[in-house]
C-alpha positions in Angstrom: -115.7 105.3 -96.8 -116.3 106.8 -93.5 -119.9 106.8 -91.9 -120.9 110.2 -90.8 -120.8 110.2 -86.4 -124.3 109.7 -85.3 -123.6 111.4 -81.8 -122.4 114.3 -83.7 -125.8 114.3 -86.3 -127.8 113.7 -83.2 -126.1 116.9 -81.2 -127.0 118.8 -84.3 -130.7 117.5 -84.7 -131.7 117.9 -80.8 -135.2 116.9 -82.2 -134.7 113.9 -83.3 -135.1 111.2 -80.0 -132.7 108.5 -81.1 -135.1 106.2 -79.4 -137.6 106.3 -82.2 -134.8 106.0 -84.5 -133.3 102.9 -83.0 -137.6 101.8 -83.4 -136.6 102.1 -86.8 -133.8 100.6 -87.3 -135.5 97.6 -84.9 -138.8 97.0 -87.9 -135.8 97.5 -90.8 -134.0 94.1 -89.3 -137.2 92.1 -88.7 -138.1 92.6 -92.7 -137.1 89.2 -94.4 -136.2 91.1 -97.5 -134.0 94.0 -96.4 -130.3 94.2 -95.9 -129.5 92.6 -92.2 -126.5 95.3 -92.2 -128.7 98.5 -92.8 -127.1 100.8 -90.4 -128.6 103.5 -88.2 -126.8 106.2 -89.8 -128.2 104.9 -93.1 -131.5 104.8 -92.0 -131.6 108.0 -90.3 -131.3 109.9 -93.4 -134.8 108.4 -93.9 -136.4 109.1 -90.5 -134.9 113.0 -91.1 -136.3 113.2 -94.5 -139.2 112.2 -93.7 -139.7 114.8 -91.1 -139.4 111.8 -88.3 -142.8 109.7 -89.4 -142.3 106.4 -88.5 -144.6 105.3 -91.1 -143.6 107.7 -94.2 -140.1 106.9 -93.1 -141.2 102.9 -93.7 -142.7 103.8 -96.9 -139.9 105.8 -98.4 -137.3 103.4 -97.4 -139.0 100.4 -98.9 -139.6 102.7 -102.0 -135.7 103.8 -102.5 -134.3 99.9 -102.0 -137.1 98.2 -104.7 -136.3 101.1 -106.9 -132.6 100.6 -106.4 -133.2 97.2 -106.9 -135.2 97.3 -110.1 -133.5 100.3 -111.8 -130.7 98.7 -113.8 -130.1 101.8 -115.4 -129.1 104.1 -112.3 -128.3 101.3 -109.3 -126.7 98.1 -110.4 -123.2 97.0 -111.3 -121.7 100.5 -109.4 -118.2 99.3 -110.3 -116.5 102.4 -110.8 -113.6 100.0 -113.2 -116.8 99.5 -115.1 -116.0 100.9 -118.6 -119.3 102.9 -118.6 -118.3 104.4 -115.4 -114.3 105.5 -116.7 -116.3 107.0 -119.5 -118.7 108.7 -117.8 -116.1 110.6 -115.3 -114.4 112.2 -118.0 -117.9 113.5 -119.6 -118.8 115.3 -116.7 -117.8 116.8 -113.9 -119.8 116.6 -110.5 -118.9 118.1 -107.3 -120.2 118.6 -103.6 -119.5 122.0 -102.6 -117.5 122.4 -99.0 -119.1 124.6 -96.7 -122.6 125.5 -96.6 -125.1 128.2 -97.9 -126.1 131.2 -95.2 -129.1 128.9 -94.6 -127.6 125.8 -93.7 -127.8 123.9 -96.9 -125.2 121.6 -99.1 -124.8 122.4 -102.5 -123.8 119.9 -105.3 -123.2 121.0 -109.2 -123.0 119.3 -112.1 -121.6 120.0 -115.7 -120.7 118.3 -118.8 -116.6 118.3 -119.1 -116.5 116.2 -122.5 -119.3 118.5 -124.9 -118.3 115.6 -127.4 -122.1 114.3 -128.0 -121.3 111.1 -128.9 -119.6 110.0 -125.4 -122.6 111.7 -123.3 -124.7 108.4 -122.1 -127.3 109.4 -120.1 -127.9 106.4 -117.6 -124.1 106.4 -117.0 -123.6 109.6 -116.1 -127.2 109.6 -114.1 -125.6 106.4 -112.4 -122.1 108.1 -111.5 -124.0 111.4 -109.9 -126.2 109.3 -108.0 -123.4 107.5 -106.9 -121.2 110.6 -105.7 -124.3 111.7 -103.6 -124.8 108.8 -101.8 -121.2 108.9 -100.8 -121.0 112.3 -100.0 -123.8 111.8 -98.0 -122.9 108.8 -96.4 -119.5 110.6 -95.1 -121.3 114.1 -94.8 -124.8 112.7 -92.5 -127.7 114.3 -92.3 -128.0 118.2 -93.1 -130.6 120.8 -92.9 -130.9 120.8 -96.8 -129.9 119.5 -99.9 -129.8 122.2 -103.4 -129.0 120.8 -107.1 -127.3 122.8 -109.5 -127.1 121.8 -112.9 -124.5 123.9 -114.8 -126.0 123.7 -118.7 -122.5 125.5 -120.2 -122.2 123.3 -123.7 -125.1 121.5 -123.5 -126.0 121.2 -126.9 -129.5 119.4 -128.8 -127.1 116.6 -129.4 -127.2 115.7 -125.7 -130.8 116.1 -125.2 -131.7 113.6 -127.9 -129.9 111.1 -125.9 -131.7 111.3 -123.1 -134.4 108.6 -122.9 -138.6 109.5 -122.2 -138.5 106.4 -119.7 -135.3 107.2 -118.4 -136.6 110.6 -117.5 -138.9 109.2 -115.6 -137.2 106.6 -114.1 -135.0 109.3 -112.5 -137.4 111.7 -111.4 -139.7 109.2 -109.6 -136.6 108.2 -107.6 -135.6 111.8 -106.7 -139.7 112.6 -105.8 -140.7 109.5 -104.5 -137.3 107.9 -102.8 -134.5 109.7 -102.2 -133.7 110.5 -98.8 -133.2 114.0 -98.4 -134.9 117.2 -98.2 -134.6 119.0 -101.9 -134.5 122.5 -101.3 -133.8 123.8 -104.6 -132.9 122.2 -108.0 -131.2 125.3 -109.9 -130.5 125.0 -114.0 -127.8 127.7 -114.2 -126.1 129.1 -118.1 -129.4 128.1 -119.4 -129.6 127.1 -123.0 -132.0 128.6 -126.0 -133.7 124.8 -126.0 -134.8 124.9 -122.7 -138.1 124.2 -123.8 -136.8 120.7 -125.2 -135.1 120.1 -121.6 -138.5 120.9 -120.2 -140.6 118.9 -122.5 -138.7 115.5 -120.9 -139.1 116.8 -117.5 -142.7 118.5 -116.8 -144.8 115.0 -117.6 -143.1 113.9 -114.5 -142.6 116.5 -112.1 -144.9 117.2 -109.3 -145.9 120.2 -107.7 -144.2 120.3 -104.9 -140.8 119.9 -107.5 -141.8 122.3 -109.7 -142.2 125.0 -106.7 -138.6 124.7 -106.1 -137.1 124.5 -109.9 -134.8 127.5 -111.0 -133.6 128.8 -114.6 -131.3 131.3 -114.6 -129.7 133.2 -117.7 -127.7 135.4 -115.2 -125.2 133.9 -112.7 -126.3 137.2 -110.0 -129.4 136.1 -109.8 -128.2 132.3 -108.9 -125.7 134.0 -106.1 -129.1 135.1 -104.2 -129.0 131.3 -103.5 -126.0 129.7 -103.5 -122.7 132.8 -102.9 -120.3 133.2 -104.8 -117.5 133.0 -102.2 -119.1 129.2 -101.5 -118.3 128.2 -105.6 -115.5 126.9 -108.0 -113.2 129.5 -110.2 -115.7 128.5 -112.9 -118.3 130.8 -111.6 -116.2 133.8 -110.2 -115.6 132.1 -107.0 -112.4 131.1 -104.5 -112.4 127.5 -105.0 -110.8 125.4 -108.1 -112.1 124.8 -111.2 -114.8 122.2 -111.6 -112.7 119.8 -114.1 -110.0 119.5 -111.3 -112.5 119.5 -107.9 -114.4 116.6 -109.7 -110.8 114.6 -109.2 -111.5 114.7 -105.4 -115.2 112.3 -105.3 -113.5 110.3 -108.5 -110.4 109.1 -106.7 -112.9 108.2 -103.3 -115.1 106.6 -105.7 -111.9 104.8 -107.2 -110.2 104.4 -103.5 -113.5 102.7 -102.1 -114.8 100.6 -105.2 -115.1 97.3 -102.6 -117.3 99.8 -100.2 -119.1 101.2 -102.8 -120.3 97.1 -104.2 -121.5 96.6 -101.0 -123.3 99.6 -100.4 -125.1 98.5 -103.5 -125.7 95.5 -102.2 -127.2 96.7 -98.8 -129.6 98.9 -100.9 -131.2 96.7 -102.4 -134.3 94.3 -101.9 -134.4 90.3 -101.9 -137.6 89.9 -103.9 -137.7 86.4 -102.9 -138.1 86.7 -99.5 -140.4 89.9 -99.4 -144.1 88.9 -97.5 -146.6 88.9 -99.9 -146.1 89.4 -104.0 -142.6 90.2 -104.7 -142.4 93.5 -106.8 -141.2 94.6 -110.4 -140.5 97.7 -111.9 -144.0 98.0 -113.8 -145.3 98.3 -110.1 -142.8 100.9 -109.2 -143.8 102.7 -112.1 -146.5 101.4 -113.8 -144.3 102.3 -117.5 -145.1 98.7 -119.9 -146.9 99.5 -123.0 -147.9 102.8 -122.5 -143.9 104.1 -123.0 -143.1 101.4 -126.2 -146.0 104.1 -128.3 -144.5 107.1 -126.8 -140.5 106.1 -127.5 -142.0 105.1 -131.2 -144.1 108.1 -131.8 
């Protein structure tokens, strides 16, 4: 697990004055309840994403590690031996493109490999994806633009059922609120008759500025306007190999680095005890007691 060259990121991003980075870096280390081995390059992919505020930088950081910290279901125990983890690498397949679009962007896909409905579990496969992006983007640094395609080919009402309300949310307040990147597109692609269903999880929780750059498409020509086809996997028309065999390549670095990836968990996540002032839950991340109980019941 290889950091991404910060002289190389900062030739790249001329704009960014690694002085007010390093300023960054400086207030991460004097917080009591942050990681003392934060790196630069890690928090750089805030300080970019943030469009280099200081202070929404701050924010955003603070916001990713409690809700890494807090949200069992996505962020803790990332031991890929885990049986949850074996099982969820053979349900789907997830893959960071090589190469770029014409704009500049990095494109990662999803799809399920296993349609069997009965070994789809939400949470663990949300965990494994989040997971394979925060390596690849650890390795990769930061990059003009991030786009997610989700590949919907055997997706069946079976495996929408099993996907929680509160997990739902859970996830999408993470990617809105926390993640550090800049979401350019989030692309649904062999979209399914249910789609409505899909949506009815997903709207309650999605903000403008998300739903601006959310894309169904029933035909794959209209997806190549974003991402080309030259740039995808044998699955959709393109050069590189199939999807079930590229996934191979992030599993075995996930397998290869499992030490790596325990303490990158570890480093990404808050000690509540020594936070100034009230130490936080994940009721104040998301504000979900009560309220959620009615809705899973009704």
């Amino acid at each position: 697990m290889k950091e991404a060259d910060l002289d190389e990121q900062y030739a790249r991003f001329p704009e960014i004055k690694r002085a007010e980075v390093q300023k960054f870096v400086d207030w991460i280390h004097a917080q009591p309840h942050i990681s003392a081995h934060f790196s630069e390059g890690e928090a750089l992919h805030f300080f970019y994403a943030c469009k280099y505020s200081m202070e929404v930088a701050k924010q955003v950081l603070d916001t990713n590690l409690t809700a890494r910290t807090h949200l069992d279901d996505f962020f803790v125990n990332l031991d890929i031996e885990s049986n949850e983890l074996k099982r969820a690498m053979k349900t789907v397949s997830v893959v960071p493109l090589p190469g770029t679009t014409p704009e500049g962007y990095r494109v990662i896909v999803g799809k399920l490999s296993d349609l069997t409905t009965a070994n789809f579990n939400y949470a663990d496969v949300m965990k494994l994806y989040c997971m394979i992006f925060d390596f690849w983007m650890y390795e990769d640094g930061i990059q003009k633009g991030h786009v997610i395609v989700i590949d919907l080919k055997g997706c069946s009402l079976g495996h929408v059922a099993r996907i929680g309300l509160l997990q739902m949310k859970k996830f999408l307040f993470y990617l809105q609120e926390a993640a550090a990147l800049r979401l350019i597109g989030f692309h649904f692609i062999n979209i399914v008759p249910f789609m409505d269903k899909i949506m009815a999880l997903m709207t309650p929780f999605m903000k403008k500025e998300l739903t601006s750059i959310l894309y169904m498409h029933s035909d794959l020509n209209e997806f190549f306007k974003f991402v080309p086809q030259k740039m995808l996997p044998k699955d959709y028309g393109g050069p590189l190999e199939e999807m079930c065999v590229a996934k191979e390549l992030y599993n075995q670095k996930l397998m290869d680095n499992r030490k790596q990836m325990l303490e990158f968990e570890t480093r990404h996540q808050v000690n509540e005890k020594l936070r100034p002032g009230k130490p936080k839950n994940a009721s104040d991340l998301f504000g979900i007691e009560g309220n959620f109980k009615k809705l899973d019941i009704d």
